[in-house]
C-alpha positions in Angstrom: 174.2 69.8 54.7 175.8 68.8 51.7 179.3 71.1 50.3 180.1 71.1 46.8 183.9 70.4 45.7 184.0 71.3 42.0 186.5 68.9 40.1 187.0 66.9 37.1 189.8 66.2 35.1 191.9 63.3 35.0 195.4 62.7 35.8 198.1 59.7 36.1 197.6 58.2 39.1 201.1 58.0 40.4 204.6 58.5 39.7 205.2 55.8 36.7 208.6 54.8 35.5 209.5 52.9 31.6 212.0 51.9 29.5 211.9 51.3 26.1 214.3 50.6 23.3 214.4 51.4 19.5 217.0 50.1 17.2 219.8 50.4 20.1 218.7 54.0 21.2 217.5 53.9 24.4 214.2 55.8 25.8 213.3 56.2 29.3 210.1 58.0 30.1 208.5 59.5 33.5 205.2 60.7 34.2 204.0 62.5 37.5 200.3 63.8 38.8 201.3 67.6 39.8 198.9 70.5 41.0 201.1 73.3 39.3 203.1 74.3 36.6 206.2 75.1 39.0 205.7 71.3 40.2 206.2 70.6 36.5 209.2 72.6 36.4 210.7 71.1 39.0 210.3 68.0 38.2 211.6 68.3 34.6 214.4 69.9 36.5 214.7 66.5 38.5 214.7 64.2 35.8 217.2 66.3 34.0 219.9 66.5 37.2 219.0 62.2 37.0 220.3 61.9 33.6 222.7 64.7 32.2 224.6 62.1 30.4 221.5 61.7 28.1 221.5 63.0 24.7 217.9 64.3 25.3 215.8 65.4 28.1 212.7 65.8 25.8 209.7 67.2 28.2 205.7 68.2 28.0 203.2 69.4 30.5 199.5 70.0 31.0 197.7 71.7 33.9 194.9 73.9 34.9 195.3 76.9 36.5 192.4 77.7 37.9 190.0 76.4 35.1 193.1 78.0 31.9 195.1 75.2 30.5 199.0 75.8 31.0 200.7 73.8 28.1 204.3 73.4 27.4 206.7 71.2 25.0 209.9 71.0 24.9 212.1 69.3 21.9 215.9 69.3 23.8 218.1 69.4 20.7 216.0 66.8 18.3 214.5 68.1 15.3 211.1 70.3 15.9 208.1 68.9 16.2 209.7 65.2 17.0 209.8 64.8 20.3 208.3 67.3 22.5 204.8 67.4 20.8 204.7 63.9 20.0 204.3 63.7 24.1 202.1 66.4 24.4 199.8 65.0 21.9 199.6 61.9 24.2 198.9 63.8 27.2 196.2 65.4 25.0 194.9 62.4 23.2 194.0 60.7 26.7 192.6 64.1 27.9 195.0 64.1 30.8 195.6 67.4 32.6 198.0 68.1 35.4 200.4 66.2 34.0 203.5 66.3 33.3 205.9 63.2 31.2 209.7 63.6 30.8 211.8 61.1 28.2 215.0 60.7 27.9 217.4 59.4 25.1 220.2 57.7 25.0 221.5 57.2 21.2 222.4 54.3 20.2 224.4 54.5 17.1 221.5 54.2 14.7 219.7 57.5 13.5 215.8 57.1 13.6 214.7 59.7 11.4 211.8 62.3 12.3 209.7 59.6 11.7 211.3 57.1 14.0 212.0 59.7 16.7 208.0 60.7 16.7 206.9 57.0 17.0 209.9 56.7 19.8 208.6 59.2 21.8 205.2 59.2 21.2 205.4 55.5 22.0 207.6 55.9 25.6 204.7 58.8 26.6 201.8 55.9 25.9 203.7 53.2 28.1 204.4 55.9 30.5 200.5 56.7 30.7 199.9 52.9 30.8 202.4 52.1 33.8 200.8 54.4 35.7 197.2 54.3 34.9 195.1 57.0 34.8 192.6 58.9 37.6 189.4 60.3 37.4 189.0 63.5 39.6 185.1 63.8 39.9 183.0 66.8 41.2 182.2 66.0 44.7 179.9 66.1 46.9 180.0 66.2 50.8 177.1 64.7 52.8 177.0 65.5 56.7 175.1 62.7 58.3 174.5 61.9 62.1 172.8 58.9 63.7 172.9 56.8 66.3 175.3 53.9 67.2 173.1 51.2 66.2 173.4 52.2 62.4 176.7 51.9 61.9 177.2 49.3 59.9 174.5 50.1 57.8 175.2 53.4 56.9 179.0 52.5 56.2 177.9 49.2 54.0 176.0 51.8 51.5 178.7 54.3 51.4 180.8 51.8 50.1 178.7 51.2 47.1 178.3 55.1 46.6 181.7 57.0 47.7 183.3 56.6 50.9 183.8 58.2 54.3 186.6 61.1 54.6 185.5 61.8 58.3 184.0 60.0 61.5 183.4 61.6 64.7 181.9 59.6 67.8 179.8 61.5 70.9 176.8 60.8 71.9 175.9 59.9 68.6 178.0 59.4 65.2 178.3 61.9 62.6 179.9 60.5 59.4 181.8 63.4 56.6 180.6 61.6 53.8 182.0 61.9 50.0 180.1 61.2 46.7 180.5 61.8 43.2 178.0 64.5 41.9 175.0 63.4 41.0 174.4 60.2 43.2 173.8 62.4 46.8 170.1 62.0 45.8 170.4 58.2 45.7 172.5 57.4 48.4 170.4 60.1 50.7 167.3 57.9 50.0 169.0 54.9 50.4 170.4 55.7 54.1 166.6 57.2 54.9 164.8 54.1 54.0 167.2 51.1 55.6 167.7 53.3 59.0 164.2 54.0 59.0 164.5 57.6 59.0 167.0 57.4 62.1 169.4 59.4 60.5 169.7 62.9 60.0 171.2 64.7 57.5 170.5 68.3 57.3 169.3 69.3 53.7 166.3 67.2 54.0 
């Protein structure tokens, strides 16, 4: 039996923390893998109650609601168009959704310029992305596959190569949840057919 999980986008793949400086003003940016725009909101609302000594909690988010993209910038006091997009535009650029990057500023005497605050920000966002890394949500597939004891190893050696195993139940004989990116069940089907011998069964055969 084989279950389809539709999915793909990609995200950050954790909570990722930088700190970057331009001529003495100081720029700390977060980023966060969320589900939902209200998990954006709260955690712009987080970062915010972290640094409200900051001159600027500057903030941008992406996510999908249920296949819509929910977008939102979010300047804080610097001049429009120098800060908040500058983020979004990374977010966008990398084709990241659910997502959502907060940075702050702390001035440091010198004025940047529009120029100099879009580089700023737009540069803090990119470290941010790169701190944390980025993950690939795939559509998925689930293979249901039972056999007997004696093919254990086998059958978990070449679901390594192909996915990996989200559930294992043992009775009389093993049945193994099994999770692969779309597009490779065929493969990995034939694969676990032909090195048990055919002493497996899965049930869309």
């Amino acid at each position: 039996m084989v279950f389809l999980q539709k999915e793909f986008y990609r995200t950050l793949k954790s909570f990722s923390k930088v700190e970057l400086v331009f001529k003495g003003s100081l720029f700390i940016g977060y980023g966060k893998p969320i589900k939902s725009e209200i998990e954006a909101k709260e955690f712009i609302n987080e970062i915010k109650s972290i640094h409200t000594d900051a001159n600027h909690k500057v903030s941008a988010y992406r996510v999908d609601i249920e296949n819509n993209l929910a977008m939102k910038y979010d300047d804080d006091g610097e001049p429009q168009g120098s800060a908040g997009k500058p983020i979004y535009k990374v977010i966008e650029l990398k084709n990241l959704q659910n997502t959502v990057i907060v940075v702050t500023r702390y001035f440091g005497g010198v004025k940047l310029g529009y120029g100099g605050l879009v580089k700023a920000y737009s540069d803090t966002a990119t470290e941010v992305v790169n701190s944390s890394g980025i993950l690939e949500i795939f559509e998925k597939v689930h293979i249901l596959a039972e056999f007997d004891y004696s093919e254990i190893q086998k059958v978990k050696q070449i679901v390594e190569n192909f996915g990996k195993i989200v559930d294992e139940n043992y009775s009389d004989v093993v049945k193994f949840n099994m999770e692969v990116k779309k597009g490779l069940e065929d493969e990995l089907i034939k694969k676990l057919v032909n090195l048990t011998k055919n002493k497996i069964k899965i049930d869309n055969l």
